[in-house]
N, C-alpha and C positions, 0 to 999 in steps of 0.2 A: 504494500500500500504506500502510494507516495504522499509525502510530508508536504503541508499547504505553507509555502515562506510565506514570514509575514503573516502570521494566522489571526491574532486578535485585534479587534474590531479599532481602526485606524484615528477615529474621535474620541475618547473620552470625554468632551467636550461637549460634545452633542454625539449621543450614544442611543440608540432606535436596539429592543432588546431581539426584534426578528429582523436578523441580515445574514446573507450571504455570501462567502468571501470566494473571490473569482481571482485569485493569485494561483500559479502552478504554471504547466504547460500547455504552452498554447502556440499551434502553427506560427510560421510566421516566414518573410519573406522579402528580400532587399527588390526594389523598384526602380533604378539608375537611371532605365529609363523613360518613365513612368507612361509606360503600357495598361496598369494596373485600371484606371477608368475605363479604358477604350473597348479592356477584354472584358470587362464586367468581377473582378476577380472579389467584387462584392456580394456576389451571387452565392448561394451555400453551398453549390456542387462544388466549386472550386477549392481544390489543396494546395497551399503552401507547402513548396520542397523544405524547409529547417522548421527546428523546434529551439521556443525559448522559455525561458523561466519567469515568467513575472512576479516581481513588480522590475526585474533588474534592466536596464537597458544592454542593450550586445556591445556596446565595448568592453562590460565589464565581465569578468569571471564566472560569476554568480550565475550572466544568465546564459551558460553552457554555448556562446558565441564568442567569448570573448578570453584574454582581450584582445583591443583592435582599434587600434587607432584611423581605420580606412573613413573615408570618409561617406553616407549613404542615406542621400538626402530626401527617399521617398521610402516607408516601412508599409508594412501589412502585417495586422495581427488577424486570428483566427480561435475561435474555440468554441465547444458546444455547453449548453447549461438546462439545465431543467428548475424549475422553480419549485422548491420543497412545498409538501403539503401545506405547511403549517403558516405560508405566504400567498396561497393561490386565495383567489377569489376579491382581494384587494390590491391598488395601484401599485407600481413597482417601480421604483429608483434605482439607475443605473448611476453609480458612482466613480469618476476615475482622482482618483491622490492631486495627481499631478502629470502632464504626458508631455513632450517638448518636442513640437511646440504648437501646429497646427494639427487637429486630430478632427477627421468625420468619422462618425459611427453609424452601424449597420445592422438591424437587426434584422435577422429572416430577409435578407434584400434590403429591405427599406431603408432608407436613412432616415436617422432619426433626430441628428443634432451635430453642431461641430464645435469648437473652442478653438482660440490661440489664448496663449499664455505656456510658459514651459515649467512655472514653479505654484500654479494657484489652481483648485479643485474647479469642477463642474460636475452636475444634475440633468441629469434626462429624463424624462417620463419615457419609460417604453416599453407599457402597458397598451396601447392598440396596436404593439405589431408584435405581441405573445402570442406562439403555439402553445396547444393543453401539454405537447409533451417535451422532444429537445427540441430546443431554440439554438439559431444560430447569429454570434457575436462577433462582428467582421470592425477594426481598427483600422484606417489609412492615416498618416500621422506622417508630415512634411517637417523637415528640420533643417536649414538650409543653413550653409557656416555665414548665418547675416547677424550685421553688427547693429541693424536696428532693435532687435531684440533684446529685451534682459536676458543676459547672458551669465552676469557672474563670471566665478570662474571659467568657465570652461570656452578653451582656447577654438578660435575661428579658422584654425590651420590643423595638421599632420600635427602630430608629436607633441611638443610643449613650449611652452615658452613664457621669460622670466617668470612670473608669477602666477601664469593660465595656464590649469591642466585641463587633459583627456577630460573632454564633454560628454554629455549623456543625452540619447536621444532615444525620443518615443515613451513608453511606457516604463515611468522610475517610482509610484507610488502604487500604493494599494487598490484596486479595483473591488468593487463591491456593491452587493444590491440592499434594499430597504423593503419592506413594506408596510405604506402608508393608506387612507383612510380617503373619501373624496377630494377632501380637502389634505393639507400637511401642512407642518411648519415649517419653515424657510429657515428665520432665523431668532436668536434668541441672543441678544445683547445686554450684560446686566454691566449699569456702571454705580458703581457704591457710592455712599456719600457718608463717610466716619461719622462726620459731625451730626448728622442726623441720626445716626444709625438705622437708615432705606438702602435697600439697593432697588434702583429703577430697571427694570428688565422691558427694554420694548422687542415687540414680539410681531413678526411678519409671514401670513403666510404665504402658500404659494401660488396662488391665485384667490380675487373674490370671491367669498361664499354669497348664496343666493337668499339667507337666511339665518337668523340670529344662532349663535354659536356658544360656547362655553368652553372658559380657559379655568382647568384647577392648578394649583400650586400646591406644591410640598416643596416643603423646606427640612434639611434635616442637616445634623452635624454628629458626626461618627455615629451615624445610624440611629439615632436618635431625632423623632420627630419635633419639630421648633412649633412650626406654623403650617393653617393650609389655610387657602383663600380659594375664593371663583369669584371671573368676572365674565360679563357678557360680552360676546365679541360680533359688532354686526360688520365690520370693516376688513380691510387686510391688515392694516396696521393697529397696534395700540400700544399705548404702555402701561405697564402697572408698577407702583409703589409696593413694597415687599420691607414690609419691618422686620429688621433681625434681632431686636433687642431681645430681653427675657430681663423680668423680675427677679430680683435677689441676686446672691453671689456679688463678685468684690466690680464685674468690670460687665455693662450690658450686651458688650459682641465680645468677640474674642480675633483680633487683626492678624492681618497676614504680613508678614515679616519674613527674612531669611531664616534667623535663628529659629522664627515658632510658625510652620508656613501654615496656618488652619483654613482649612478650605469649607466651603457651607455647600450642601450636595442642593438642587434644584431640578424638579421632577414637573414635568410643564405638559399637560395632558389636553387635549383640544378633545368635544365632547358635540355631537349632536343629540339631544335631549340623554336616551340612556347609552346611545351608543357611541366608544369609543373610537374617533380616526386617526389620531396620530398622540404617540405619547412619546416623547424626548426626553433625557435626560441629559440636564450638564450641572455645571458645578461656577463655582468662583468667589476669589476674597476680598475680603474688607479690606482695603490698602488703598493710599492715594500718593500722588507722587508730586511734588511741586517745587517753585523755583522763587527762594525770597528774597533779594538783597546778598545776588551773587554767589548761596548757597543753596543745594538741593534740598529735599526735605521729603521723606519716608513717613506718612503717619506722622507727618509735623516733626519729626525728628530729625536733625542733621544727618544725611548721609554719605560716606565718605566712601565711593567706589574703588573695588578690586577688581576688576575685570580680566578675563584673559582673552584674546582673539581667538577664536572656535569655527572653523570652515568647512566643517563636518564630510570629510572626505573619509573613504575606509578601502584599504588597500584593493578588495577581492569585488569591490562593487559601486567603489567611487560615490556618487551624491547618496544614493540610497541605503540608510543603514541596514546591516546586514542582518539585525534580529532587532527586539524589542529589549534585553537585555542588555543588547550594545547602548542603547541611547542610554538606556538608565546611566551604563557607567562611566558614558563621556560625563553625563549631568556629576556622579558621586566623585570622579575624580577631581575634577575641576572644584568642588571643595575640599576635598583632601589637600591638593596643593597651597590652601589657604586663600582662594577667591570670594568673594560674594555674589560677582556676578561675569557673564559671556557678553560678550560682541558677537552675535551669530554674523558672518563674515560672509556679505554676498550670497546668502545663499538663506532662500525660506525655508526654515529646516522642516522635516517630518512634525508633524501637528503633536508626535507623542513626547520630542523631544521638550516640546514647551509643556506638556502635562505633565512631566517627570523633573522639569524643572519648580510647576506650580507646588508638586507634592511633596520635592524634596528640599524644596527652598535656596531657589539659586535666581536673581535678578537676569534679564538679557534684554540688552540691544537687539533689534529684531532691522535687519535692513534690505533694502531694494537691490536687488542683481541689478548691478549697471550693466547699459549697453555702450558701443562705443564711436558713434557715430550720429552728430547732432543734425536732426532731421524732423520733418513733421512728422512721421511716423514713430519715431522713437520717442518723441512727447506723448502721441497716443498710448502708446503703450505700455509706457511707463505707468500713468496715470491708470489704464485699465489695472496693469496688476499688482499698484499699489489699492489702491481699492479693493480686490480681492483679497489681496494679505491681508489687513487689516481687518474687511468683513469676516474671514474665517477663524482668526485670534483675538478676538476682539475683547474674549471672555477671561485669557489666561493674564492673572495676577501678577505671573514673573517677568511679563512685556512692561519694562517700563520708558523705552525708548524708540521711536521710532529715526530709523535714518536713512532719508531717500536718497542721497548721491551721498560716494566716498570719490578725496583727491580731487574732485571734478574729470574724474571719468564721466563720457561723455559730454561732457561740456569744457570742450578744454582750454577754450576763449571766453573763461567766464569774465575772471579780470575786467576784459575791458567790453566785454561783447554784451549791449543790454538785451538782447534776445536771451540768448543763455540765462542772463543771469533772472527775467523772468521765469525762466523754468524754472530754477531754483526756488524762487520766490513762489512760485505757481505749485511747486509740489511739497512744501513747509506750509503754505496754506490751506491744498488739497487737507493734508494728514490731518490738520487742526478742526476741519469740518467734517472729517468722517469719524477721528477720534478726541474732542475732548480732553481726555482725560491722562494722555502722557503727555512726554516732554518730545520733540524733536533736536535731531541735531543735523541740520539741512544739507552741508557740507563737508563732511566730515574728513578734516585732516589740512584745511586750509582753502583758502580765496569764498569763504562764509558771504553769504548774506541774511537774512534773517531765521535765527535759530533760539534755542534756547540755551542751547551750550555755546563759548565758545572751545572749539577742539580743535587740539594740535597735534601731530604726530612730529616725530621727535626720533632719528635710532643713533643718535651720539651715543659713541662706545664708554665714553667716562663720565664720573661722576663731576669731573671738573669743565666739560664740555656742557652739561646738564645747566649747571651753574653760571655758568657763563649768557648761553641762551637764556634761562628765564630767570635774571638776576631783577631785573627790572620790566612787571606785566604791561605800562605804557607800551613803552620800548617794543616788547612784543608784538602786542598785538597790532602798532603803527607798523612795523616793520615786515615782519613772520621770525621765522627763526630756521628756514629748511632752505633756505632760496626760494620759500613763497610766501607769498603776501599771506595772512591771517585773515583776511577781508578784501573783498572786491574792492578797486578801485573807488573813492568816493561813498562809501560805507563805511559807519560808527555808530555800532548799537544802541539805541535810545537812555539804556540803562548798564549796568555790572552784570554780567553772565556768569555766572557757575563756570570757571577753568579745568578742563581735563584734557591731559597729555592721552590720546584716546590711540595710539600706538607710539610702543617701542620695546627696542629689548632686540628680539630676534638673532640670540645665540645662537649656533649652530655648533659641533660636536666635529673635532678630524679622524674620530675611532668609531662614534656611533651611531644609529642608522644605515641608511643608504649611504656609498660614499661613491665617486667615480661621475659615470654618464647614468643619466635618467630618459630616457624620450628623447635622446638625442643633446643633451643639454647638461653641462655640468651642475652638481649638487653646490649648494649656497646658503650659506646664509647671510646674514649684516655683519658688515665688518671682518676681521680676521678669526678662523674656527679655533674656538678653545679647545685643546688637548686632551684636557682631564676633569674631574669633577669639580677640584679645587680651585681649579682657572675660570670653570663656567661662575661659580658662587662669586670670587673676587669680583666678577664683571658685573652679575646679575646682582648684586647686594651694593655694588658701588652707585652704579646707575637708579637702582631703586629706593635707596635711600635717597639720593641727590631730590630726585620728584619728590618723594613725600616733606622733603624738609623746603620746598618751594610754600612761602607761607599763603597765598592764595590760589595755591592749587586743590581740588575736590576730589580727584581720586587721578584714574593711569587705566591703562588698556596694554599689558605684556603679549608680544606676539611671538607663539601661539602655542597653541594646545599640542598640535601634532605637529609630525612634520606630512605632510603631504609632496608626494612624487618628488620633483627634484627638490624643493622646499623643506630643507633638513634643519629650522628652527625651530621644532617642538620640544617640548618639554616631554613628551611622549614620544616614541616611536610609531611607527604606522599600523603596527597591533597593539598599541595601548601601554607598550612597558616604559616605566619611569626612568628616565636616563640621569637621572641622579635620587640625592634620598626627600622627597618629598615632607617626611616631616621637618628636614632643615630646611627646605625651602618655605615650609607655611611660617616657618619661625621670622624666616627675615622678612616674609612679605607682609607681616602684619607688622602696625607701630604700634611703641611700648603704651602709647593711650588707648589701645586696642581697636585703632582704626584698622 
């Protein structure tokens, strides 16, 4: 019997308790020269010559293709399904993670739907083109090496290059069905408000009901019931106020924090008189994040960030992590080394990695794959799957940053080019009216326009180099500190920003890891590789002390976690092992006031 990768249910977030996971083997077929419309190879008779393993894409290991660096810009997937008892007779939701980048789908023939985006989910109805017995599931999926797309890492050529590795294309997330009720829920947004102790939850479904509805709520916390409410729902939209308090004891919620991350479970059942059509479950915390007089603030409290740069690559299958226990342990390692929180780095990670961050208590930057090439179309697109990100994480507690361009990738005339530098401005105000309720950091790394960080990156090898650059924050921030300006030409923030060195470090090892040629391209890291263990800490404790002892700085961003492909500056190896001893490393990375 074979093993379904990837087997539990891809949202905890929003978790439907009848679904069916459509991950395994499934035909499949390269189209170079895309014959694939013409001959109809949408049709069910037709067989795909190879098989692959999904969710993995074929460059990688994983999905028995790979690896492969060829380039093959037209796919066709294939597989059959039958729809279990226990979902027949009600509407059915086709699910795909994430597929890169253009994808139509096919059921029984028909087409039923398409998407671009390479990193944000989509929803199908295709429920009127089910057979009672198998049904046939046909993917064509267009990935072109174009630089209008959010890209991310993943390099637009053969092989690699400086810091863009081996891409992934087609089908890299979980696939999966639902079954829902006339009606369904779409989506389920709660934003808390401490100070009140509410969380607002608005709630949208998926099309117009024709007739007054019924929304219940449950509330519970470690399985213990709090609250239930019902409200009437004659509209698509509404919202409801959700009190979390309770009578007695010392505190009336109990906040989500790193150290204490308490999560409140949320059970949102949509009802026509006695009958049930769609019942959802998600979850999320009481926490607020905000920006006062140059300091950030957690639950009103100073926060002083640890971050570490996190790109969530994995040797045998690249963007898509290879179990549900991997992401756990990127999340537990990354505190073990003494972090508080991630810079998820270009890449919208797996939806589990952010619930295993909500439940294990780890803060993350959540940011936009740049593309790299400034176009109308790359504004469109940006903005479509910034939108999607944010619509689909909207709920998890540990997002507390959003950051749409890093460097000015893509926009590489920002300086002085005011087109650009509206996009900028256009996609820091996008984020603010779809989410409220973080912070943004618009530009992350230099040539800023309106943000709420200012952020620098920074990979001076010493502690006296450190000191030097941010000896004086005027200075800086008129100047830059990297040979780029800190702010666009003719920009000065209204007010003081909250300071953070949001990259540096980038050690590299001349004994561990990978060492040599990688993808055609020698291994790297910043600056010259330390030897031994003793020489990484010298460097790593020098530099890291120098930032924390900058007195208007708010926390750092050390890169990175792993080393990815030629990219030999982790603090991990490319299967997770510690390349030094990580409790001494938690030791220097915290200060003695226990920031």
């Amino acid at each position: 019997m074979n093993t379904i990768p990837r087997p539990e249910h891809p949202r905890p977030d929003f978790f439907r308790e009848q679904y069916l996971n459509l991950n395994g083997v499934w035909q499949f077929a390269f189209d170079d020269e895309d014959f694939g419309l013409s001959e109809e190879w949408f049709r069910p008779e037709k067989t795909f010559p190879l098989e692959i393993t999904v969710p993995f894409a074929y460059q990688t290991k994983m999905s028995g293709l790979g690896p492969n660096d060829e380039i093959h810009p037209i796919l066709w997937y294939r597989r059959s399904f039958s729809i279990p008892e226990t979902m027949k007779g009600r509407r059915i939701l086709l699910h795909f993670g994430a597929v890169d980048y253009a994808s139509s789908v096919y059921v029984n023939g028909n087409r039923v739907g398409e998407h671009k985006g390479g990193y944000t989910p989509f929803t199908l109805d295709v429920t009127p083109y089910l057979k009672e017995a198998s049904n046939d599931l046909c993917v064509r999926v267009e990935d072109w090496p174009d630089v209008t797309q959010p890209r991310g890492k993943q390099y637009w050529d053969r092989g690699v290059m400086g810091c863009w590795y081996t891409p992934v294309s087609g089908i890299w997330q979980t696939v999966y069905m639902e079954a829902v009720g006339v009606y369904a829920i779409r989506q389920i947004h709660i934003s808390p408000d401490i100070d009140r102790g509410i969380a607002s939850a608005e709630i949208a479904l998926d099309k117009m009901p024709a007739k007054e509805l019924t929304l219940s709520f449950e509330l519970s916390f470690r399985g213990r019931t709090i609250k239930t409410q019902k409200v009437s729902m004659n509209d698509r939209h509404t919202r409801v106020p959700i009190d979390v308090t309770e009578k007695g004891g010392l505190t009336a919620f109990l906040p989500w924090t790193p150290e204490r991350p308490n999560l409140y479970d949320l059970k949102v059942t949509l009802q026509d008189e006695n009958e049930t059509l769609d019942s959802v479950n998600t979850y999320f915390g009481m926490r607020s994040i905000e920006v006062r007089e140059g300091c950030v603030y957690l639950n009103h409290s100073p926060l002083y960030q640890r971050l570490i740069l996190d790109q969530g690559y994995w040797p045998d299958s690249n963007l898509t992590p290879p179990s549900d226990d991997a992401i756990r342990l990127d999340v537990e390692l990354t505190k073990r080394f003494g972090y508080n929180g991630a810079r998820k780095h270009q890449k919208i990670e797996d939806p589990r990695y952010y619930y295993w961050a909500d439940k294990l208590g780890l803060l993350v930057w959540g940011e936009l794959p740049s593309a790299y090439d400034f176009t109308d179309e790359t504004i469109r697109n940006w903005t479509q799957t910034l939108g999607e990100f944010i619509d689909r994480d909207f709920n998890h507690p540990s997002i507390i940053t959003w950051t749409p361009i890093n460097e000015s990738w893509g926009v590489r005339q920002i300086f002085n080019h005011p087109r650009q530098q509206e996009t900028a401005r256009l996609l820091y105000h996008l984020t603010k009216a779809l989410d409220g309720t973080r912070l943004v950091s618009s530009n992350d790394g230099w040539e800023q326009t309106e943000s709420d960080y200012c952020a620098l990156h920074d990979y001076a090898d010493t502690g006296e180099m450190i000191n030097e650059h941010f000896e004086d924050r005027g200075y800086v921030e008129a100047h830059g500190c990297t040979g780029k300006a800190a702010y666009v030409k003719d920009y000065w923030p209204d007010e003081t920003l909250p300071f953070l060195i949001t990259e540096y470090g980038g050690i590299a090892f001349t004994n561990i890891g990978l060492q040599g040629d990688v993808g055609g391209m020698q291994t790297w890291g910043y600056h010259e590789k330390v030897t031994d263990e003793e020489a990484f800490f010298a460097r790593f404790e020098a530099v890291t002390d120098a930032i924390r002892a900058i007195p208007y700085c708010q926390g750092y961003c050390y890169t990175q976690l792993t080393d990815v492909m030629q990219e030999i500056n982790g603090v991990l190896t490319p299967d997770r092992q510690p390349k030094m001893d990580p409790v001494r490393f938690a030791s220097i990375n915290r200060n003695p006031d226990g920031r």
